[in-house]
N, CA, C and O atoms as a GROMACS GRO file, in nm:
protein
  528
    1UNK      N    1   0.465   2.597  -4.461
    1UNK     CA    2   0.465   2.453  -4.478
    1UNK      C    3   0.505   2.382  -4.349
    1UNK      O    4   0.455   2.271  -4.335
    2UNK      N    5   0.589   2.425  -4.250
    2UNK     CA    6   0.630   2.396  -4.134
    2UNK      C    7   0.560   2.360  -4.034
    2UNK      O    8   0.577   2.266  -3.957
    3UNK      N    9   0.461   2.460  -4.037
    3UNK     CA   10   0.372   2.475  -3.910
    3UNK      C   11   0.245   2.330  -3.926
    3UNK      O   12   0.205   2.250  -3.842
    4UNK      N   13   0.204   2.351  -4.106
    4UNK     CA   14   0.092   2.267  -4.150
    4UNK      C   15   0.160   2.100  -4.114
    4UNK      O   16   0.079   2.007  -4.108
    5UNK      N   17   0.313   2.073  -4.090
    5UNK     CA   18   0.393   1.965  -4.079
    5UNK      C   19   0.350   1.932  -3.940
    5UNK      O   20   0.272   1.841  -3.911
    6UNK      N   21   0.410   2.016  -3.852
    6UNK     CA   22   0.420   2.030  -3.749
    6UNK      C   23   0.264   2.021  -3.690
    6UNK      O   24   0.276   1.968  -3.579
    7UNK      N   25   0.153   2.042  -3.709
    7UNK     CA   26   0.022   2.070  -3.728
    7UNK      C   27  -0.011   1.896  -3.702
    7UNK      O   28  -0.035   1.846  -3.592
    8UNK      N   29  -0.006   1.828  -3.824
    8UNK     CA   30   0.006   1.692  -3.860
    8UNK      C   31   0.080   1.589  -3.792
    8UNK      O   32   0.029   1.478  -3.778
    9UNK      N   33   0.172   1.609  -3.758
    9UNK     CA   34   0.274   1.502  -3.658
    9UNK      C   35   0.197   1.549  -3.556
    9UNK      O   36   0.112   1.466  -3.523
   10UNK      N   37   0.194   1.677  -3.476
   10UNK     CA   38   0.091   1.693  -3.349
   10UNK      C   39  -0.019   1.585  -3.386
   10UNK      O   40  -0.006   1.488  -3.312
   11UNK      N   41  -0.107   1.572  -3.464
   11UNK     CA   42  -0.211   1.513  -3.468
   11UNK      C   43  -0.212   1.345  -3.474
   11UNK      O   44  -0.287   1.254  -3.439
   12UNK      N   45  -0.114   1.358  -3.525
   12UNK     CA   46  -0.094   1.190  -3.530
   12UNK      C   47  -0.072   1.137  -3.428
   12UNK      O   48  -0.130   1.032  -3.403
   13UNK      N   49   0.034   1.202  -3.324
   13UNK     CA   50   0.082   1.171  -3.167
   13UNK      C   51  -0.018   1.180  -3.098
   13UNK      O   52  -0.040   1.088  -3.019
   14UNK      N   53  -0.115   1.299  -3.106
   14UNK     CA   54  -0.252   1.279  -2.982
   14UNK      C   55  -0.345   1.106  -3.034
   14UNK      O   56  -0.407   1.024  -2.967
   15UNK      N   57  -0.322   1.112  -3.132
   15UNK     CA   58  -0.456   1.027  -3.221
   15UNK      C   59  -0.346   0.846  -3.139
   15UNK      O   60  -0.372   0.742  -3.079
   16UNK      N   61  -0.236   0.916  -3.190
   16UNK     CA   62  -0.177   0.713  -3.117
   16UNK      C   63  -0.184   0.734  -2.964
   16UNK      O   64  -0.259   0.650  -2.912
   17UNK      N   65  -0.130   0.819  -2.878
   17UNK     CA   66  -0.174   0.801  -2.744
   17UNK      C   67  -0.331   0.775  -2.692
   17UNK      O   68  -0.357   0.729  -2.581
   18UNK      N   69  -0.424   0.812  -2.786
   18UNK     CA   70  -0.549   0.769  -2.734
   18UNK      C   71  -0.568   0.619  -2.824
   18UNK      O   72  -0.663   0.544  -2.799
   19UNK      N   73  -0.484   0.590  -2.915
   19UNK     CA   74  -0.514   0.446  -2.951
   19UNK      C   75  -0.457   0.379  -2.838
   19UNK      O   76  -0.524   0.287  -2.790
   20UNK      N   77  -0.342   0.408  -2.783
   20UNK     CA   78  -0.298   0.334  -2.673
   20UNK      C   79  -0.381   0.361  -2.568
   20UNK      O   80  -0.387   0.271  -2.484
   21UNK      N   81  -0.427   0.429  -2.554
   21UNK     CA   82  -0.512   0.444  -2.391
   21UNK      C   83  -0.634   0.365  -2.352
   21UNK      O   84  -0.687   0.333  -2.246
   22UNK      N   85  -0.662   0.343  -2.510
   22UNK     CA   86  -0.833   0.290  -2.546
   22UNK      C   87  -0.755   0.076  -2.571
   22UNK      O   88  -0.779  -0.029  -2.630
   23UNK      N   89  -0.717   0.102  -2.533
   23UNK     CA   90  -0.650  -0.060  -2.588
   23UNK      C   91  -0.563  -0.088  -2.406
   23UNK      O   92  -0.561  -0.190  -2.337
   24UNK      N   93  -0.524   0.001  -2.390
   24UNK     CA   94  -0.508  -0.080  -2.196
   24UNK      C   95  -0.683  -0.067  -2.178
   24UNK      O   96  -0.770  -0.150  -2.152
   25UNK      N   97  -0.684   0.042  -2.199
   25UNK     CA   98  -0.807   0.030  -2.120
   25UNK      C   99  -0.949  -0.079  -2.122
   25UNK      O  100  -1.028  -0.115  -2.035
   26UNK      N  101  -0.937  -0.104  -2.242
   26UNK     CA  102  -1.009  -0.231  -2.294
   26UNK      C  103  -0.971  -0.389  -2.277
   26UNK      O  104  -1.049  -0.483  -2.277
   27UNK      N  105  -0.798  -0.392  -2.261
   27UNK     CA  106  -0.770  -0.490  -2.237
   27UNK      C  107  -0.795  -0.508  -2.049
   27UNK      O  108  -0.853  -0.606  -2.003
   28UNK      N  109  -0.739  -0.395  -1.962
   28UNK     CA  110  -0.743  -0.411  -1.821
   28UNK      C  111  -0.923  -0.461  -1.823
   28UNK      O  112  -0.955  -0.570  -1.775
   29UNK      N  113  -0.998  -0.394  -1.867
   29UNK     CA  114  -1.192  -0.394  -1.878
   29UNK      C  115  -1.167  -0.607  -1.832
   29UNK      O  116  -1.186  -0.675  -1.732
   30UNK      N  117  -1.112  -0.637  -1.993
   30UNK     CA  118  -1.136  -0.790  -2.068
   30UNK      C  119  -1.054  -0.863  -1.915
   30UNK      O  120  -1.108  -0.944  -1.840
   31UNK      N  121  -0.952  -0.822  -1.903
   31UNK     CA  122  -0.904  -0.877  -1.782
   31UNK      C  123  -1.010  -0.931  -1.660
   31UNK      O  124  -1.063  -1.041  -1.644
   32UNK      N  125  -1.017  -0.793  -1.572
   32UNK     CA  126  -1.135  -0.762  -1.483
   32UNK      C  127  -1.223  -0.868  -1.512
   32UNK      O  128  -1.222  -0.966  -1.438
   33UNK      N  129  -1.308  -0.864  -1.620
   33UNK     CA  130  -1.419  -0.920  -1.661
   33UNK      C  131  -1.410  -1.100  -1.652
   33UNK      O  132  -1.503  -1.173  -1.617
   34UNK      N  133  -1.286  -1.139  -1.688
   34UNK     CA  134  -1.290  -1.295  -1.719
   34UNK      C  135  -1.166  -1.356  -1.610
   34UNK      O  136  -1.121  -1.471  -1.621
   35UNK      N  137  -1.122  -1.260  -1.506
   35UNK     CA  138  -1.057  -1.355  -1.325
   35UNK      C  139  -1.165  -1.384  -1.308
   35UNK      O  140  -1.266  -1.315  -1.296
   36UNK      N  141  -1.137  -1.558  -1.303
   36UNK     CA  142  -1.243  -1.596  -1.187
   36UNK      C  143  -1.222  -1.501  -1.020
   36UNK      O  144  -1.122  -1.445  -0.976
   37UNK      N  145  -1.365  -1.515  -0.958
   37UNK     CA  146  -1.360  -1.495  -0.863
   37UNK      C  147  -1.400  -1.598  -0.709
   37UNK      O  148  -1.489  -1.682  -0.701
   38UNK      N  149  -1.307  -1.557  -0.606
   38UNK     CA  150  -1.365  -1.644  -0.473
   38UNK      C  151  -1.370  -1.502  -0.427
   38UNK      O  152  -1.480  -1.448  -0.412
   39UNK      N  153  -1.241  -1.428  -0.399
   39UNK     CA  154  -1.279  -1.310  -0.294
   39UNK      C  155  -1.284  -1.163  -0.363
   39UNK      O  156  -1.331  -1.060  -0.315
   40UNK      N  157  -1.223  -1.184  -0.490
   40UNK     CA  158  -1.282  -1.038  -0.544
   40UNK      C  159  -1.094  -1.017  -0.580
   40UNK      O  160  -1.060  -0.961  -0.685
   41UNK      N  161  -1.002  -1.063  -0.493
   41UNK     CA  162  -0.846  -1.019  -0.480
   41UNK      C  163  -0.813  -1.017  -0.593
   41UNK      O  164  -0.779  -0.907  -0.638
   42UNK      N  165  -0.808  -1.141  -0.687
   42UNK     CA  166  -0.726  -1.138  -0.802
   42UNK      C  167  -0.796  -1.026  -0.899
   42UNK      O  168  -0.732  -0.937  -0.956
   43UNK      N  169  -0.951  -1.047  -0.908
   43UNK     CA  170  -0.990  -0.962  -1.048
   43UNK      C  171  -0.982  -0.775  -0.963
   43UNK      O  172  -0.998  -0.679  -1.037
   44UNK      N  173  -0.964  -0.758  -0.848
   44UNK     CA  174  -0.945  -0.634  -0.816
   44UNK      C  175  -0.782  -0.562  -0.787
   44UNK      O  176  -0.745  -0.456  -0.736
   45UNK      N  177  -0.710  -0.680  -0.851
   45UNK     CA  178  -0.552  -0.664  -0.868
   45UNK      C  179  -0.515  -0.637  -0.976
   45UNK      O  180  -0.399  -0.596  -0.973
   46UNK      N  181  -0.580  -0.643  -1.123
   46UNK     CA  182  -0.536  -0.582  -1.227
   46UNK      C  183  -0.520  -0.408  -1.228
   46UNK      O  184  -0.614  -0.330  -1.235
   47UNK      N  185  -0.346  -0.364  -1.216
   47UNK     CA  186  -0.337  -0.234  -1.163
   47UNK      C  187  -0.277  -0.203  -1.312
   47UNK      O  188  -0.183  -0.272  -1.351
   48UNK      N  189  -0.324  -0.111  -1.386
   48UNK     CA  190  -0.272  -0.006  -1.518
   48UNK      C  191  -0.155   0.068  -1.437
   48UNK      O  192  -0.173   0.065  -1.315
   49UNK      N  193  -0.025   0.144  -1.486
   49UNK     CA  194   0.013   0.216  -1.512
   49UNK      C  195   0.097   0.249  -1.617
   49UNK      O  196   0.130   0.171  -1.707
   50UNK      N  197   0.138   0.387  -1.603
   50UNK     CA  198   0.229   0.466  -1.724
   50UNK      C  199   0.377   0.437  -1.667
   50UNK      O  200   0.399   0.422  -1.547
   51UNK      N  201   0.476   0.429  -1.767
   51UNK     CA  202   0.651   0.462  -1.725
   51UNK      C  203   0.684   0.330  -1.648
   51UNK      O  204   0.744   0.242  -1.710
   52UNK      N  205   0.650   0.310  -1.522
   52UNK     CA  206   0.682   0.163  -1.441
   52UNK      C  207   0.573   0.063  -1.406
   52UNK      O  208   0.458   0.103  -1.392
   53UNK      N  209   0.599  -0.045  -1.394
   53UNK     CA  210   0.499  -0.143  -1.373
   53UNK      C  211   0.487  -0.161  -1.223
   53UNK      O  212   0.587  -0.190  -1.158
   54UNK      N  213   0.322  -0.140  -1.142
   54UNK     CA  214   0.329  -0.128  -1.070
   54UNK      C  215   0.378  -0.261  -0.969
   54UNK      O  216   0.355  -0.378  -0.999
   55UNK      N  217   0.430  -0.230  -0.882
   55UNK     CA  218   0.534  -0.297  -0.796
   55UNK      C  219   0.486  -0.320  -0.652
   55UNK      O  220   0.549  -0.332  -0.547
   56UNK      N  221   0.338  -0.325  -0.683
   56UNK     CA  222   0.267  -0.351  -0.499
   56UNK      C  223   0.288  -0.504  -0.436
   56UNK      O  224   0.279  -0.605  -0.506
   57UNK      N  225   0.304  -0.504  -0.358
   57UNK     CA  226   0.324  -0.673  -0.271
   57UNK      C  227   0.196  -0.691  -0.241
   57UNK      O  228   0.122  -0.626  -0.168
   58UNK      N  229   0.174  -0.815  -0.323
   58UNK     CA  230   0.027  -0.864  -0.221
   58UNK      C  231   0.049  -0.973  -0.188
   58UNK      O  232   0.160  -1.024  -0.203
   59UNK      N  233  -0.052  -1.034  -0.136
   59UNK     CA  234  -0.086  -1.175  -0.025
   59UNK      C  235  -0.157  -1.248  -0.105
   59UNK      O  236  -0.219  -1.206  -0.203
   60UNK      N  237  -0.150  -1.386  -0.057
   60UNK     CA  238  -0.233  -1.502  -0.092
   60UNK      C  239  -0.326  -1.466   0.053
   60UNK      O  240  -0.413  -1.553   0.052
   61UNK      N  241  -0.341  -1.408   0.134
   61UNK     CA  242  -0.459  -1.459   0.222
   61UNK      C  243  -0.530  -1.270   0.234
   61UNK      O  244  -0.526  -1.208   0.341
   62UNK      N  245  -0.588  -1.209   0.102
   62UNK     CA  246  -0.700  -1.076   0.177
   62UNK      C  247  -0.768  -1.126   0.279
   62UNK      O  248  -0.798  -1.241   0.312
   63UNK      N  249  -0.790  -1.007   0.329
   63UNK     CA  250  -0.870  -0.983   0.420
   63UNK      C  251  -0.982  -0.926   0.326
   63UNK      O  252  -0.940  -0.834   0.255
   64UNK      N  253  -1.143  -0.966   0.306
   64UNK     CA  254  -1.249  -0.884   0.217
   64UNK      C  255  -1.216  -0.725   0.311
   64UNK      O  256  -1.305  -0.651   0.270
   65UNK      N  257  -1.175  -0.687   0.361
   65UNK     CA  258  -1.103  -0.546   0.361
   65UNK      C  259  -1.084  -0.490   0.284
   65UNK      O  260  -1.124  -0.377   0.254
   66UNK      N  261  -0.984  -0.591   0.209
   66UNK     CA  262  -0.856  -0.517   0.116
   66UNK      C  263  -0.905  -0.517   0.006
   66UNK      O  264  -0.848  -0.441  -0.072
   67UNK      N  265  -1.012  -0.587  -0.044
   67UNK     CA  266  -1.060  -0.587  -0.204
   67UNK      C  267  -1.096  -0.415  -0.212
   67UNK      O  268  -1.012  -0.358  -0.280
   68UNK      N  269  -1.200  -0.326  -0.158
   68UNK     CA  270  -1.195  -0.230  -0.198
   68UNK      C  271  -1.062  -0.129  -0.220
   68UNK      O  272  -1.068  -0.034  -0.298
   69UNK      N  273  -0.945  -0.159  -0.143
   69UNK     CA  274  -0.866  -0.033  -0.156
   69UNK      C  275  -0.777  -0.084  -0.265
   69UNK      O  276  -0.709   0.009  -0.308
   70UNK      N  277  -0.750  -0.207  -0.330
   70UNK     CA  278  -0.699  -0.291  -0.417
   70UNK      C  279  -0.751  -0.201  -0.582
   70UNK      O  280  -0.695  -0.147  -0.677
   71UNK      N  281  -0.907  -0.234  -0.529
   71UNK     CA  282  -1.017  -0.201  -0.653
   71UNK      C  283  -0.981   0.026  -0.672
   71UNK      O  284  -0.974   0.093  -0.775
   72UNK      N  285  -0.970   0.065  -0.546
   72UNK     CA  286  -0.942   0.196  -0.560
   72UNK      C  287  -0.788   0.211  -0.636
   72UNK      O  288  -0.778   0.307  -0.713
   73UNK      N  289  -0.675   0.127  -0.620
   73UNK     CA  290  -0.581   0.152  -0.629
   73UNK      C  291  -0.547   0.076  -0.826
   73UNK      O  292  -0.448   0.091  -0.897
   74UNK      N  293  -0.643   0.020  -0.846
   74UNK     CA  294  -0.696  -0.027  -0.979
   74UNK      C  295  -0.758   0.116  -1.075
   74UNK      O  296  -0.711   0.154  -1.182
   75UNK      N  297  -0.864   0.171  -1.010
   75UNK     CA  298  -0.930   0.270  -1.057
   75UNK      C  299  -0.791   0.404  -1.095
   75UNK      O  300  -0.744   0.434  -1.205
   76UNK      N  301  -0.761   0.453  -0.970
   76UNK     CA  302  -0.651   0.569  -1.018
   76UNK      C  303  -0.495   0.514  -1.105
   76UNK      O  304  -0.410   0.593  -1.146
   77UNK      N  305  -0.486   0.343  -1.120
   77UNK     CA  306  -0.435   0.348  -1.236
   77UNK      C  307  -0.484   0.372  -1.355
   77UNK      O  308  -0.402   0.426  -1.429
   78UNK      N  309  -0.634   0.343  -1.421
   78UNK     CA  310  -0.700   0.403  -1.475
   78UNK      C  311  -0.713   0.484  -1.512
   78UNK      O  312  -0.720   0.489  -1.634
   79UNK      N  313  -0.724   0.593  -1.440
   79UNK     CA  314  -0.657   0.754  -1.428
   79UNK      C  315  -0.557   0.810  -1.478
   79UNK      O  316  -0.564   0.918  -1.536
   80UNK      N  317  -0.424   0.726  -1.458
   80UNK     CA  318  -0.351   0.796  -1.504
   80UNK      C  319  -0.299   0.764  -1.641
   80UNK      O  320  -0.197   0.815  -1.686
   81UNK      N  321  -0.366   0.686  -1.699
   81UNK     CA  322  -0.338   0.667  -1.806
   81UNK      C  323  -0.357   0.765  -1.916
   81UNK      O  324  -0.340   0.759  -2.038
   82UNK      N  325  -0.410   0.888  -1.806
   82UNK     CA  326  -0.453   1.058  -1.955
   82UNK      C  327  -0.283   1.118  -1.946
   82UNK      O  328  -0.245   1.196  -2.033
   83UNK      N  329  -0.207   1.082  -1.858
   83UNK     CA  330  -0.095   1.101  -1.830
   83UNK      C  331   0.010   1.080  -1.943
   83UNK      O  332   0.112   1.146  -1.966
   84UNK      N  333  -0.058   0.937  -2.026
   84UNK     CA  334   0.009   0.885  -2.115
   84UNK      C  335   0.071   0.932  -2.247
   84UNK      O  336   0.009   1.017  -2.311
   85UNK      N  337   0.173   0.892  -2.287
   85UNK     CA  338   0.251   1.011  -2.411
   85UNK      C  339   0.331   0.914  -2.439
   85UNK      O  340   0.383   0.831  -2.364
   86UNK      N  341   0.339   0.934  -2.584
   86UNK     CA  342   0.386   0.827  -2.702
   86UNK      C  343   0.570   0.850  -2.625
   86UNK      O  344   0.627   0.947  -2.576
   87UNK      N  345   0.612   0.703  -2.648
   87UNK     CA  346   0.736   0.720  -2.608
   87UNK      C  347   0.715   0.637  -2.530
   87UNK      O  348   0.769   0.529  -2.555
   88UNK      N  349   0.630   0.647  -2.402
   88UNK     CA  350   0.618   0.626  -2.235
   88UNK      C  351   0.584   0.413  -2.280
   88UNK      O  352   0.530   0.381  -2.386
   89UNK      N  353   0.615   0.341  -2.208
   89UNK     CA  354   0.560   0.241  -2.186
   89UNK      C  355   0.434   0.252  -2.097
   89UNK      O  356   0.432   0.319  -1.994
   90UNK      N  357   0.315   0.173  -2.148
   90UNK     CA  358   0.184   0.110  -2.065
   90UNK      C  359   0.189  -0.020  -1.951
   90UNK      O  360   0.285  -0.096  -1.966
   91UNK      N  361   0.132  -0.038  -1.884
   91UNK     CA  362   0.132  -0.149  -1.811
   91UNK      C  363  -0.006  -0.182  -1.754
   91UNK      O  364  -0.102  -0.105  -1.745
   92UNK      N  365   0.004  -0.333  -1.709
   92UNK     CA  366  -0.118  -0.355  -1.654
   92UNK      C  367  -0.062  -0.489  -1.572
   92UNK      O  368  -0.027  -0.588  -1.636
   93UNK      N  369  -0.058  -0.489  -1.473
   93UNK     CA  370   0.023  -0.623  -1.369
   93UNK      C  371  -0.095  -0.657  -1.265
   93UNK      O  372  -0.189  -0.585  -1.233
   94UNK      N  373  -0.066  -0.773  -1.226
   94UNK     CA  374  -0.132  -0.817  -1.129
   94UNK      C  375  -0.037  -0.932  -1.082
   94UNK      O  376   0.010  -1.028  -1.142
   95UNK      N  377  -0.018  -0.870  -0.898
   95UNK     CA  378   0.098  -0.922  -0.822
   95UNK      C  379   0.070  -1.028  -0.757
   95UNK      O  380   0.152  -1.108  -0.711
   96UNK      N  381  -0.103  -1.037  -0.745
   96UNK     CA  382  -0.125  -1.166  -0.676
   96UNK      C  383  -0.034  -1.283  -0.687
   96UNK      O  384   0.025  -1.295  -0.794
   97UNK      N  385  -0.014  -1.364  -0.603
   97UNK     CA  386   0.095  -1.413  -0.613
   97UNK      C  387   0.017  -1.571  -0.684
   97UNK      O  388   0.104  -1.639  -0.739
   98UNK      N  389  -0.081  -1.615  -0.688
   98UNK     CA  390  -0.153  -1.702  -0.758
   98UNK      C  391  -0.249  -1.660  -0.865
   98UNK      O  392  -0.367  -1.696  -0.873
   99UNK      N  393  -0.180  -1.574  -0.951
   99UNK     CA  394  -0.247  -1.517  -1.064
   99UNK      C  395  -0.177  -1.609  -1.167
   99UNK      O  396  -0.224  -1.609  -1.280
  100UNK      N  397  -0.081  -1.678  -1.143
  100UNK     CA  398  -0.028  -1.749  -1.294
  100UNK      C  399  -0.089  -1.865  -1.273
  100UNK      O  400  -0.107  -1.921  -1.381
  101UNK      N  401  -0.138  -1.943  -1.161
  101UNK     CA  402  -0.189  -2.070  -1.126
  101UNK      C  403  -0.327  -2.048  -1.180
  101UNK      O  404  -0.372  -2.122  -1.267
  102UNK      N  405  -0.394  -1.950  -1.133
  102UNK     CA  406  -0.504  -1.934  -1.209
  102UNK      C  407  -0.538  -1.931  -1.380
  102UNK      O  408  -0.633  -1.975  -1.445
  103UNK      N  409  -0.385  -1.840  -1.430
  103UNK     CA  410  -0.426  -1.842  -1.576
  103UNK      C  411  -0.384  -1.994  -1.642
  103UNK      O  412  -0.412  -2.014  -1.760
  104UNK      N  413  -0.312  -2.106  -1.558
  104UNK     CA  414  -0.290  -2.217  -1.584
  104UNK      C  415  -0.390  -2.296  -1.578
  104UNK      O  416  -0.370  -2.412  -1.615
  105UNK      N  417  -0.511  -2.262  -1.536
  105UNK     CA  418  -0.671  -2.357  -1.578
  105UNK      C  419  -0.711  -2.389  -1.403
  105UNK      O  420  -0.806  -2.455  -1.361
  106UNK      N  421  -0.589  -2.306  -1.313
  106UNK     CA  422  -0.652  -2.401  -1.143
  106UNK      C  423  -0.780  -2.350  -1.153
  106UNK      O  424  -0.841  -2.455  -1.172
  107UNK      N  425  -0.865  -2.260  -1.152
  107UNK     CA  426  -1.039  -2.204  -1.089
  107UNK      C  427  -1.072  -2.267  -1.258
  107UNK      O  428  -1.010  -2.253  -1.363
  108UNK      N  429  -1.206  -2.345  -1.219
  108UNK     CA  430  -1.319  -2.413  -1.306
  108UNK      C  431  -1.381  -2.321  -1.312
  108UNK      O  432  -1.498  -2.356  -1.334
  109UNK      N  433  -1.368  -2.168  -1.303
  109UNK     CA  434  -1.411  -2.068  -1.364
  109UNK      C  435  -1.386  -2.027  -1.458
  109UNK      O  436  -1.476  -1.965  -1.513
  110UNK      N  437  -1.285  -2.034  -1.512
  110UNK     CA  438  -1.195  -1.930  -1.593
  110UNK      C  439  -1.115  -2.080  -1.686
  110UNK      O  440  -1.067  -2.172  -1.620
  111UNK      N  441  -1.113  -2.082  -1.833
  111UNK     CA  442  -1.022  -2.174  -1.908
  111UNK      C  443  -0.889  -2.130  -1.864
  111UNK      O  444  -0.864  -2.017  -1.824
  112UNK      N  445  -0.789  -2.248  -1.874
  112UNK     CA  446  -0.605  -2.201  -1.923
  112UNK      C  447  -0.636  -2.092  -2.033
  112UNK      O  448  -0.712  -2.096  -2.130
  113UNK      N  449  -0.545  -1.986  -1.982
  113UNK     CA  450  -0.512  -1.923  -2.098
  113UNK      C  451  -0.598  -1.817  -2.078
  113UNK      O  452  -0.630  -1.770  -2.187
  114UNK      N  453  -0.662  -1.744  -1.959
  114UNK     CA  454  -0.769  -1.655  -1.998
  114UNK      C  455  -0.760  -1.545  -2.010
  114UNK      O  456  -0.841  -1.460  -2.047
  115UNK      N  457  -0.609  -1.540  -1.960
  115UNK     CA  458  -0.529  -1.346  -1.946
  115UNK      C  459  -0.514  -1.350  -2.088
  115UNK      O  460  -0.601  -1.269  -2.122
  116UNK      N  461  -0.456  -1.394  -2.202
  116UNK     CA  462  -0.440  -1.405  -2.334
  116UNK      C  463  -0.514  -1.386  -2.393
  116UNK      O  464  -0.507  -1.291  -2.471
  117UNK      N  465  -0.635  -1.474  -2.387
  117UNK     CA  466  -0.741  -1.431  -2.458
  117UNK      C  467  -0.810  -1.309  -2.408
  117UNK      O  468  -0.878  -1.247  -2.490
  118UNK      N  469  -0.804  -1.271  -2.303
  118UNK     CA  470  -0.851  -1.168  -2.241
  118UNK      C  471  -0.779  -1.049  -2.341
  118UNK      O  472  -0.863  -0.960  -2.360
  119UNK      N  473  -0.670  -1.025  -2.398
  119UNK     CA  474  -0.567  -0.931  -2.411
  119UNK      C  475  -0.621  -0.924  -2.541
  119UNK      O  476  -0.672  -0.822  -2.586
  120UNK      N  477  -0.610  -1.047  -2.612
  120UNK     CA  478  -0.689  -1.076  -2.776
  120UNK      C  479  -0.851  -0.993  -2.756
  120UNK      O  480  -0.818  -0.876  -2.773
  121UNK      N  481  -0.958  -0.991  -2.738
  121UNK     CA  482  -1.043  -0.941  -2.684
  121UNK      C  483  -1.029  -0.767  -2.723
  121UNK      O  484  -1.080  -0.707  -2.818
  122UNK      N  485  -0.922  -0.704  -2.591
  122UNK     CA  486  -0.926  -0.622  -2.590
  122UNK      C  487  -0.825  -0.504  -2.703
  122UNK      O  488  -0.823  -0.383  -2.723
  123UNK      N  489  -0.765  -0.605  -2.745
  123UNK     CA  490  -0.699  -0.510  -2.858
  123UNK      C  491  -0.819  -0.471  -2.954
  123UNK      O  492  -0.848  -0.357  -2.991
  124UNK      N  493  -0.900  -0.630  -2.997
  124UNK     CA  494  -0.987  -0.636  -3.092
  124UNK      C  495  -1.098  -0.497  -3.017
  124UNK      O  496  -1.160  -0.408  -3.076
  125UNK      N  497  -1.094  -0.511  -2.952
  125UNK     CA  498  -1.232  -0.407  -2.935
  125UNK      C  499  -1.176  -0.266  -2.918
  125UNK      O  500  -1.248  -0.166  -2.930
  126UNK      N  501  -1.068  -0.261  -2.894
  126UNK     CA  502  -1.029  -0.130  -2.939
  126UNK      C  503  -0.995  -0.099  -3.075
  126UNK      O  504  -1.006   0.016  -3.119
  127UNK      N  505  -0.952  -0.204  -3.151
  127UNK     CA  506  -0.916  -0.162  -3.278
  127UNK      C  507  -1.095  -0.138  -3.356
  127UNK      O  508  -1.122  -0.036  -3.418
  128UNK      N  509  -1.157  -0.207  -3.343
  128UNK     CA  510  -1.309  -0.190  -3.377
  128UNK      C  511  -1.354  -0.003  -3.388
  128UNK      O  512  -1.373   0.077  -3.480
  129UNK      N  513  -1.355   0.001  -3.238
  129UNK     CA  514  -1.365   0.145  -3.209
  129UNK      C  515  -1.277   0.288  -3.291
  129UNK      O  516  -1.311   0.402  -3.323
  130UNK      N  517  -1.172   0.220  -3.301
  130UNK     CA  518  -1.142   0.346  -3.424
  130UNK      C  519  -1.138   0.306  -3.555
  130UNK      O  520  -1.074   0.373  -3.636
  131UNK      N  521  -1.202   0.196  -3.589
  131UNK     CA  522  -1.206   0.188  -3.751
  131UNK      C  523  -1.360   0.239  -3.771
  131UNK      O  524  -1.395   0.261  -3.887
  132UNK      N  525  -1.420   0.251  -3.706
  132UNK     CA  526  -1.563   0.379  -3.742
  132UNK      C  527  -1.473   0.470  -3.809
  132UNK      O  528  -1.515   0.576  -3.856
   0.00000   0.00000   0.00000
């Protein structure tokens, strides 16, 4: 009876760490998707990680340089989110330092409020995905 217990709690813990994995990952997606853009900085600053929130310094002035290694350093948070294990806190930050001005309605791209709804979005579409 132990093992069949033990069997079952295993299964439940893999099954919520991939509900959590599939829900950053959908929300960072909804993020990405709805920063306005001028240089690529802010929507290539949404960084995922596991345990600590990442803690990079950025600038108000990229260089179009820096958007790719931003966007690389985006991707292998991504990554490590197979890392992830019930217990652990998720994260998803973006340090730009005019990322709150933006979600306050400044770019006529993007409504007030678009990281929120962005987050609403992505829970919903993860929760979708495992109610098949």
């Amino acid at each position: 009876m132990t093992a069949q217990v033990d069997r079952i709690v295993k299964e439940l813990e893999e099954l919520g760490e991939r509900i959590v994995r599939a829900i950053v990952f959908e929300i960072n997606a909804e993020l990405v998707a709805s920063t306005p853009v001028d240089t690529g900085w802010a929507r290539a600053n949404w960084i995922p990680s596991v345990g600590t929130p990442n803690g990079s310094t950025r600038t108000n002035r990229p260089t179009p340089a820096m958007v790719p290694g931003a966007a690389a350093e985006q991707a292998a948070g991504l990554a490590s989110l197979s890392a992830f294990r019930l217990g652990q806190t998720a994260f998803i930050v973006n340090n730009v330092p005019y990322i709150l001005r933006l979600n306050a309605g400044r770019s006529s791209q993007a409504p007030s409020g678009f990281v929120d709804r962005a987050v609403e979005r992505g829970v919903q579409k993860a929760a979708r995905s495992f109610a098949r």
